[in-house]
Structure formats: structure tokens, C-alpha cells
C-alpha positions in Angstrom: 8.8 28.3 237.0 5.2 27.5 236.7 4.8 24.5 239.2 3.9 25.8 243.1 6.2 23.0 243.7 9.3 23.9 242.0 8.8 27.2 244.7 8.9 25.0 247.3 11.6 23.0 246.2 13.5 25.9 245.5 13.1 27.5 249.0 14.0 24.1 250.8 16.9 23.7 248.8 17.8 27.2 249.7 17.6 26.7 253.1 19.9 23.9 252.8 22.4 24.8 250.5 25.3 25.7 253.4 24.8 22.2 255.0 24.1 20.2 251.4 28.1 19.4 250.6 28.9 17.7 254.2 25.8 15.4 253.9 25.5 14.6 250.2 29.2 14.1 249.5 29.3 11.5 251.7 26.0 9.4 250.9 27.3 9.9 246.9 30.4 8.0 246.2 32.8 9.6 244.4 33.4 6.6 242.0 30.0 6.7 240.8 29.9 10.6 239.9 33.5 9.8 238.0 31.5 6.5 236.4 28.4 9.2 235.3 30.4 12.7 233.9 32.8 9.9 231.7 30.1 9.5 229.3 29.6 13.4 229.0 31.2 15.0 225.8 31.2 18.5 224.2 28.3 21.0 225.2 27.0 19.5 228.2 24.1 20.7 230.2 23.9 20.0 233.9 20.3 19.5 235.2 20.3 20.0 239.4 23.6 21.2 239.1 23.4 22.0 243.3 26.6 23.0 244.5 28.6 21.5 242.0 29.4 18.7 243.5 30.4 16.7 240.0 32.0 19.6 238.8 35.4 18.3 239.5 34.9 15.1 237.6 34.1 16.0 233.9 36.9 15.1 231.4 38.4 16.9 228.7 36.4 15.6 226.7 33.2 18.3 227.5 34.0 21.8 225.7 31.9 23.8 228.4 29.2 23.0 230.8 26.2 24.9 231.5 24.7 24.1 234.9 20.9 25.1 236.2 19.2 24.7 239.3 16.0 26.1 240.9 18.1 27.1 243.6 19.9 30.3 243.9 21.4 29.5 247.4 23.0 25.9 245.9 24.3 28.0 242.5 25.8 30.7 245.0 27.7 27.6 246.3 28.6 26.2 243.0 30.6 29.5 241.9 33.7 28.0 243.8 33.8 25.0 242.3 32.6 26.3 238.7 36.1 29.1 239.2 38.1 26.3 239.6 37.1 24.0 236.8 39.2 23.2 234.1 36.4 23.5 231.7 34.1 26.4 231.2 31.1 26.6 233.4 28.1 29.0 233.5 25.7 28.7 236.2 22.1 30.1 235.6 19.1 29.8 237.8 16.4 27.5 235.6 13.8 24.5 235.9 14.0 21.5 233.5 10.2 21.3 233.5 10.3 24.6 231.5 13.6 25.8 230.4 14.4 28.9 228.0 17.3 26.9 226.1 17.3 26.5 222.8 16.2 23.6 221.2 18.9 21.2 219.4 21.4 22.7 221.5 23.3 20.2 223.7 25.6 17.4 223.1 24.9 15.7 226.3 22.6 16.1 229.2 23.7 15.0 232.7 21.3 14.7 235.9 22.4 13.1 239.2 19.8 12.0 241.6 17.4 15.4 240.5 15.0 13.6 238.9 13.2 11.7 242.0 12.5 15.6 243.2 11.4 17.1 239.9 7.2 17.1 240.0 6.6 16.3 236.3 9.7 13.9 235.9 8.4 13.3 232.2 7.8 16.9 231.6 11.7 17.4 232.4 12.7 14.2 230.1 10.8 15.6 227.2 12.7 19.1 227.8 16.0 17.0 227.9 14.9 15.8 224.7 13.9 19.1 223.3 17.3 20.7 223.7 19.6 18.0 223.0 21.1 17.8 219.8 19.9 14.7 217.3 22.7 12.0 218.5 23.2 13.8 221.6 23.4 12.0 224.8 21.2 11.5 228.2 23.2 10.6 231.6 21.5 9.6 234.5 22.8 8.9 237.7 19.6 8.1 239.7 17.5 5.8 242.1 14.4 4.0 241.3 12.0 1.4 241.8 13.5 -2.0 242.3 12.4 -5.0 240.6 13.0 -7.0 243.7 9.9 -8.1 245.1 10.9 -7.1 248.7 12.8 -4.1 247.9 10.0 -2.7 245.9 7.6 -3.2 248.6 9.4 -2.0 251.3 9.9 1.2 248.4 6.5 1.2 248.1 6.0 1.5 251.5 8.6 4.5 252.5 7.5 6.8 249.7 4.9 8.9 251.4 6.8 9.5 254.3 10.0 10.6 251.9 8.1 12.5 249.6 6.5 14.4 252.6 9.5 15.1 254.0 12.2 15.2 251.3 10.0 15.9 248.2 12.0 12.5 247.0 9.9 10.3 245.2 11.8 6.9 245.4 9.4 4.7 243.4 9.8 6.5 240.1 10.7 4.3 237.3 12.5 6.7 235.6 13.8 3.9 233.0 10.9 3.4 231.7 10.2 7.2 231.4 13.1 7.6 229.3 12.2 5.2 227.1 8.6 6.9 226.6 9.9 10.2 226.0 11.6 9.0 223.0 15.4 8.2 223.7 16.9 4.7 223.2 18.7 3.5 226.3 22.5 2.5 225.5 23.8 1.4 228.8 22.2 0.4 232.2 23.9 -0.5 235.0 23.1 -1.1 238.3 25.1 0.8 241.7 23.7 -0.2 244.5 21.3 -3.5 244.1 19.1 -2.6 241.7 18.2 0.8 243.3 20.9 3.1 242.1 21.3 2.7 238.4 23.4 4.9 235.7 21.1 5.3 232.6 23.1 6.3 229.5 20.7 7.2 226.5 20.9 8.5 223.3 18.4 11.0 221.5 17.4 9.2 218.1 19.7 10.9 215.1 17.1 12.3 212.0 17.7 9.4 210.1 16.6 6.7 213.1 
């Protein structure tokens, strides 16, 4: 973890980690973690895995799951959860900016709002990129800038205040970024507004 703010991220989140579950179940709806982990399939990686939260959700469909996080306090948490899945789950203690995975590895790559607090958002896309296999597929449950005129200022004008004191950059356009590290977006549909979007892309295959 070479980023000064992947230490701080990692100590907040620690701090949090007993109190995350009450608060963030109830701000994600359950539909729309069922709507992301359906498009997941064989060797998945879980980027921000937290506490597990959409551990319940993958189908049979995944063979085993390997979840990271930066925090030790949320994957301490997620060892209930990961016990009682009906697909295998290893937890390990890692930042997508700079993984140790192998490269070519994964069948699909799920993140679920993780993004928005990751300090070189592109940096962890490439890395996605890296280790999923050629085919393999990108899931991304996450918020971003709208392209509502009033939305996007009102965005624009919240940021520094939720980036101060969340580390949540809400103005990302992570769409975009997905598109310029190299995968082809399949699916994009929109959650709430335009705001909350699930990305479904695919790393190109060798012969694209």
C-alpha cells in the first residue's frame, strides 16, 4: 500500500467497521446488490469487499470468490458472512491500486460503491484490467456525476465537503474511466436518477 491515503482510508474504515452494517445496509437496497452479483460468474474477485455485505447474493453460478479490502477491522467482520456462504470465500487484506494477484486470473471483478474512495480510481481500473482474464468481466455498482444540469452542479458543489469528510469523491465519472482503461461497456443502467448506475463491462478477448 504505497498511497498515504490508502493509510488513512484504512484506519477510518477501521474505526468504523462495528457500526458500517447498521448504516450501509440500509442506504444500499438489497435489490440493487442482487441486480450487481447476477452478472458475476466463475472466479470472481471482490474489490472493497467491507464486511461482506453482498456476500449473501452471489449465485451459483461464481465457483469461489476472493474478497480484499484495505481494512482489517471490515475483513474481521466479513469472516461471518464469508463461513456461511454457499460458495467459497477467502478474504485477504489488499489495495486495488497495487494488488499482488496474478495477472489473467479472474473471471469477473465486482466493486460496489469502492471506487468513489479509491485515490487513483484509474490506477485501480487498470489493475482490474490486469488481472482479469481476456473475456472476463467488470461489475460496477457505483455513483457518479450526473448529466443533469442541476444535479451535476449541486454534485459539483457537495464534493469538497464529502471528500473532506468521507474521502467520497461523488463527481467521479467512473464511466468514462472504464472506458479509458480499455474495457468495452456492455450494460448501463441507471438506479437512482442518473446517480447510481450499474456498469457491466467486459475485458476485450485477444482476438478483439
Amino acid at each position: 500500500m504505497d498511497y498515504p491515503e490508502v493509510k488513512k482510508r484504512k484506519n477510518k474504515y477501521d474505526k468504523i467497521a462495528r457500526s458500517y452494517d447498521a448504516v450501509i445496509d440500509r442506504l444500499i437496497p438489497n435489490d440493487w446488490r442482487e441486480k450487481a452479483t447476477r452478472y458475476a460468474y466463475g472466479n470472481v474477485l471482490e474489490v472493497g469487499v467491507g464486511t461482506g455485505l453482498n456476500l449473501p447474493f452471489y449465485t451459483d453460478s461464481c465457483l469461489n470468490i476472493l474478497g480484499i479490502d484495505v481494512s482489517f477491522g471490515m475483513l474481521e467482520l466479513a469472516k461471518e458472512k464469508a463461513n456461511l456462504s454457499k460458495i467459497p470465500v477467502e478474504l485477504k487484506e489488499m489495495d486495488i491500486q497495487n494488488t499482488s494477484l496474478e495477472s489473467c486470473t479472474f473471471d469477473s471483478v465486482l466493486s460496489s460503491f469502492v471506487l468513489c474512495t479509491v485515490p487513483d480510481s484509474e490506477r485501480g481500473l487498470s489493475e482490474c484490467q490486469r488481472i482479469l482474464k481476456p473475456g472476463g468481466r467488470l461489475i460496477l455498482l457505483e455513483h457518479m456525476s450526473s448529466r443533469k444540469p442541476l444535479l451535476k452542479y449541486l454534485m459539483n458543489f457537495f464534493n469538497p465537503l464529502t471528500v473532506m469528510l468521507l474521502g467520497d469523491h461523488i463527481t467521479r465519472e467512473t464511466n468514462i474511466l472504464v472506458t479509458k482503461t480499455g474495457f468495452i461497456i456492455r450494460e448501463e443502467i441507471n438506479l437512482l436518477s442518473d446517480v447510481v448506475r450499474l456498469i457491466v463491462a467486459e475485458k476485450p478477448a485477444l482476438s478483439e
